[in-house]
Phi, psi and omega in degrees: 000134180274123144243162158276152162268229141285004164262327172112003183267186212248153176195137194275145157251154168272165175259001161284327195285342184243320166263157156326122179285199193258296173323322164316293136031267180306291188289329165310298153350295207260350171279310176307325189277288187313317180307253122069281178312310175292297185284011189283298178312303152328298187300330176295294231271311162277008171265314187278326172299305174310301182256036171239001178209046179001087159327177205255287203290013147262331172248338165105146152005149117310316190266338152286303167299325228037072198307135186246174192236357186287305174315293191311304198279300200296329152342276186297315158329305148353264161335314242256291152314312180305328185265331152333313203250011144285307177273349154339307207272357164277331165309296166348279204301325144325296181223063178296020160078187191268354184218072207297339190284320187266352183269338168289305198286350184279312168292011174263299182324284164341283169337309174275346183275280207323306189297318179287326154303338183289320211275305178321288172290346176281293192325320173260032183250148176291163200292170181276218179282339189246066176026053172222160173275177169288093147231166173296131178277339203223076198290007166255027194260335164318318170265037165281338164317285173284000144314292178283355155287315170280359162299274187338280193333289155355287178323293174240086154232298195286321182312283166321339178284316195277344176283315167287346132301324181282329185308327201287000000 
């Protein structure tokens, strides 16, 4: 590749300085699977903070609600996955690498380790108010993570398809 400088003279680059190496690649990949892990631990760890002793403005009145604690702990998992997996998925989507296809499924893949990691450290964390350990009663909540990741993704993928079909 040719470029001028401000003189005007002529001076070569290499295409390593301008693409990306394969390695790089590889590390972006695997900083997205650890980030994920790591934050799949932290969130197990702030889910058992939340549910394992409910507050009054998480499980609701008793004498009103009838308040339950099964609700309250899949809620906040709930949340909890939903916010996770939404900037999961504004990352993809940032930097989706030179192969965008394998950086989604690697942030999907990411995502249920993150997510099985969350379910994991609250469960062997000690038990709550009603003698149990923290798990979800409503195991599909586990999978909001990677849900709500291949959802963002999903959203402006089509959003951009469709802006470049009326436009084209």
């Amino acid at each position: 590749m040719e470029a001028t400088s401000g003189d005007g003279a002529a001076s070569t680059a290499s295409t390593a300085e301008v693409a990306p190496t394969a390695g790089s690649g590889r590390r972006e990949l695997v900083a997205l699977l650890g980030v994920q892990a790591l934050a799949g631990l932290v969130a197990g760890l702030a889910w058992w903070v939340l549910a394992h002793d409910p507050p009054r403005w998480l499980a609701g009145e008793p004498w009103l609600t009838n308040g339950s604690v099964d609700a309250a702990r899949d809620g906040s998992l709930a949340v909890l996955e939903l916010v996770l997996g939404a900037a999961a998925g504004l990352r993809v989507l940032r930097r989706p690498g030179p192969r965008p296809l394998l950086t989604l499924l690697v942030g999907i893949g990411g995502a249920l380790l993150a997510s099985g990691l969350a379910v994991a450290v609250a469960a062997v964390l000690p038990v709550g108010v009603d003698s149990a350990h923290v798990v979800p009663r409503a195991w599909g909540v586990a999978l909001l993570w990677p849900t709500a990741l291949a959802g963002v993704v999903f959203v402006r993928t089509l959003a951009q398809s469709l802006v470049a079909w009326v436009r084209g």
